[in-house]
C-alpha positions in Angstrom: -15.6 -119.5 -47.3 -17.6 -116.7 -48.9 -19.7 -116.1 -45.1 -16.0 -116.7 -43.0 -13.7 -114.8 -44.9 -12.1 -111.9 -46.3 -13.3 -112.1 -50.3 -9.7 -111.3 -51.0 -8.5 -114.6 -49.2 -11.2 -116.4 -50.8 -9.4 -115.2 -53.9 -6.0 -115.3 -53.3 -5.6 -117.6 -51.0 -4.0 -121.1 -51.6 -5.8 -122.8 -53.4 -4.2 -126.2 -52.3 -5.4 -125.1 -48.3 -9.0 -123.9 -50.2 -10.1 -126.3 -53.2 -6.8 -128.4 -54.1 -7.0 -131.3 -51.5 -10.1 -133.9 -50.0 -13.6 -133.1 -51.2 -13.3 -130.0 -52.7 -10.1 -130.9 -54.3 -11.8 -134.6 -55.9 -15.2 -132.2 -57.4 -12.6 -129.4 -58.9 -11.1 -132.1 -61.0 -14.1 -133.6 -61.6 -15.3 -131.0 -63.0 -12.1 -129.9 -65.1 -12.4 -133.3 -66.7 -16.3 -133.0 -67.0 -15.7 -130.3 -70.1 -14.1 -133.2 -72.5 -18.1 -134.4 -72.6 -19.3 -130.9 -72.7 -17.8 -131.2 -76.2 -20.5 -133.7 -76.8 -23.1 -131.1 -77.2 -21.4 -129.8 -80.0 -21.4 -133.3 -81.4 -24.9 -133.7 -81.1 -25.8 -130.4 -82.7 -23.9 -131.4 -85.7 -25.2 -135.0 -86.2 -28.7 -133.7 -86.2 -27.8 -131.0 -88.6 -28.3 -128.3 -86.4 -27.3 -124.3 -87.0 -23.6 -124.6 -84.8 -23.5 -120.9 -84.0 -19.9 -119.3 -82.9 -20.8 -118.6 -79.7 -21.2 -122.3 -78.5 -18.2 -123.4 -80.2 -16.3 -120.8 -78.8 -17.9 -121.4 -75.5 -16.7 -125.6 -75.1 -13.2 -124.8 -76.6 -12.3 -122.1 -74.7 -13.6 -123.0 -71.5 -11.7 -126.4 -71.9 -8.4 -124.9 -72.3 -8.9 -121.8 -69.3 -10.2 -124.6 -67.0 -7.1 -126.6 -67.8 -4.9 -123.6 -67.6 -6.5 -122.6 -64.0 -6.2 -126.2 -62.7 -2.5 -126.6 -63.8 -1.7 -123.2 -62.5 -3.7 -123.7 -59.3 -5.7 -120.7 -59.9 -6.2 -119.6 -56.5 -9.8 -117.9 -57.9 -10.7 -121.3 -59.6 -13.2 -122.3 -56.9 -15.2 -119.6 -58.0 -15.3 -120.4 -61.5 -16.2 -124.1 -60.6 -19.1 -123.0 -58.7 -20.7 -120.7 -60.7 -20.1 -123.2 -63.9 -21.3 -126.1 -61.9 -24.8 -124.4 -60.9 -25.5 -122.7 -64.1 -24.7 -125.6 -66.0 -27.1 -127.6 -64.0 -29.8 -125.4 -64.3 -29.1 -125.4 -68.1 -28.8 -129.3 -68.5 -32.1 -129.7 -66.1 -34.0 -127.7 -68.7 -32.5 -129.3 -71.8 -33.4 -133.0 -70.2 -36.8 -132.2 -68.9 -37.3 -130.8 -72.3 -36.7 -133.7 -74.0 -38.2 -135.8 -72.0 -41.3 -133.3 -72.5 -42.1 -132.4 -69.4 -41.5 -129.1 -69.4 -43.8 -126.9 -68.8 -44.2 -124.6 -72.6 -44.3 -121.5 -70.3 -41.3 -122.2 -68.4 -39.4 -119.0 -69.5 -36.3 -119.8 -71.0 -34.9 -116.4 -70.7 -33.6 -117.4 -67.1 -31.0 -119.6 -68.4 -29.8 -117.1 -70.8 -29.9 -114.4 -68.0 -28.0 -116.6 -65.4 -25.5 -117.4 -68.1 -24.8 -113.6 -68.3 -24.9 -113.0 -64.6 -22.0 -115.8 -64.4 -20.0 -114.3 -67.1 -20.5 -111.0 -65.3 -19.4 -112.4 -62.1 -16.5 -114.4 -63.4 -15.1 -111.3 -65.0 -15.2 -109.3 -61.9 -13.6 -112.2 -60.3 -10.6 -111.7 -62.9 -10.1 -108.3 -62.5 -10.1 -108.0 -58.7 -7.3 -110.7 -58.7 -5.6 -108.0 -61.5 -6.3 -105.8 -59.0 -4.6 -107.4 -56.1 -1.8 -108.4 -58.5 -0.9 -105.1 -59.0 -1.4 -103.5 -55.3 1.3 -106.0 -54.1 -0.9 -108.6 -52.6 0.0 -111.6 -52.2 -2.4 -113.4 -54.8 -1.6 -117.1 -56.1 -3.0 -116.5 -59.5 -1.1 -116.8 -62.7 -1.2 -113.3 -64.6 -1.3 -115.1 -67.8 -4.7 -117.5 -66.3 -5.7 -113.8 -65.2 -5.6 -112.3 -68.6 -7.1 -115.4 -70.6 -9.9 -116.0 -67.8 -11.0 -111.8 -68.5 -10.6 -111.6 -72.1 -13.2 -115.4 -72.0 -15.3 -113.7 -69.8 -15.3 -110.7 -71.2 -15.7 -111.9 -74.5 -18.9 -114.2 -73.3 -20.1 -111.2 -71.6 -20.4 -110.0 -74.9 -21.6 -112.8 -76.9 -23.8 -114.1 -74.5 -25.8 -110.8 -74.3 -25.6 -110.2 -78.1 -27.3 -113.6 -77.8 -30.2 -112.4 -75.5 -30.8 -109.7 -77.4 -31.0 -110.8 -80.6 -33.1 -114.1 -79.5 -35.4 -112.3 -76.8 -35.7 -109.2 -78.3 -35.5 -109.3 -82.3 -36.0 -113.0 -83.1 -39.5 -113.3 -85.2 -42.2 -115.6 -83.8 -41.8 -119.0 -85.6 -44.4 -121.9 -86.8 -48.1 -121.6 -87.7 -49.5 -117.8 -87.7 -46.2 -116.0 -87.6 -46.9 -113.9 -90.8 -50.1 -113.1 -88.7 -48.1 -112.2 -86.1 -45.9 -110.1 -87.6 -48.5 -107.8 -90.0 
């Protein structure tokens, strides 16, 4: 759709023509029901006693209900959401997997992730507000304004968090394990 048309249509258009029915339409709800299990990470992270920071939390719950709020609304901008979510999260799942399976590579640099997350949220918040923006030129766009606010203030909000996150991990977090206080004198 992106390389045949208009980036408004692809927006606005309806979404039962563009992602509601055959193929497209069975992977959309697959993935709407796919963040139930997402929830399992947070699971995980609790039975091994893990830190649970905010922003993961916030992340699975919030995503849950705004996907479920798009899908119920038919959201005509959903498709996008899907596909950005879909790719980043396999990227991010790849890495987790090949990490415990230990065959990652220790100089795979897992600042890519992080950075890909925060080009998606970046992305999906543009997204938000063109679909505002048609809104309020009198376009015909099939997007709920209520799905339209939640989906900026997430994205905006994760936007936020997400590179609060990078920053504070990439750029201020001290070098752990053997020869740290070395490293930090």
């Amino acid at each position: 759709m992106l390389l045949t048309d208009e980036y408004e249509d692809t927006v606005c258009g309806d979404p039962t023509v563009t992602w509601g029915a055959g193929a497209t339409g069975f992977w959309v709800m697959l993935f709407v029901f796919s963040k139930i299990p997402e929830l399992l990470d947070t699971v995980f992270i609790v039975l091994r006693r893990k830190p649970l920071i905010f922003l993961h939390w916030y992340h699975h719950v919030t995503v849950l209900l705004f996907c479920w709020s798009a899908y119920s609304t038919l959201a005509a901008s959903g498709l996008y959401f899907v596909a950005m979510n879909y790719t980043v999260h396999a990227i991010m799942y790849g890495y987790y997997c090949l990490q415990a399976l230990k065959m990652l590579p220790r100089s795979f640099p897992a600042i890519l992730i992080t950075v890909s997350q925060i080009l998606q949220m970046f992305i999906g918040t543009g997204v938000c507000i063109s679909c505002w923006y048609y809104n309020l030129t009198g376009k015909s766009c099939q997007n709920d304004q209520s799905n339209l606010i939640a989906g900026a203030l997430m994205y905006g909000s994760y936007l936020y968090l997400f590179a609060d996150f990078a920053v504070r991990r990439y750029l201020f977090e001290k070098p752990k394990g053997k020869g740290a206080a070395k490293k930090l004198a």
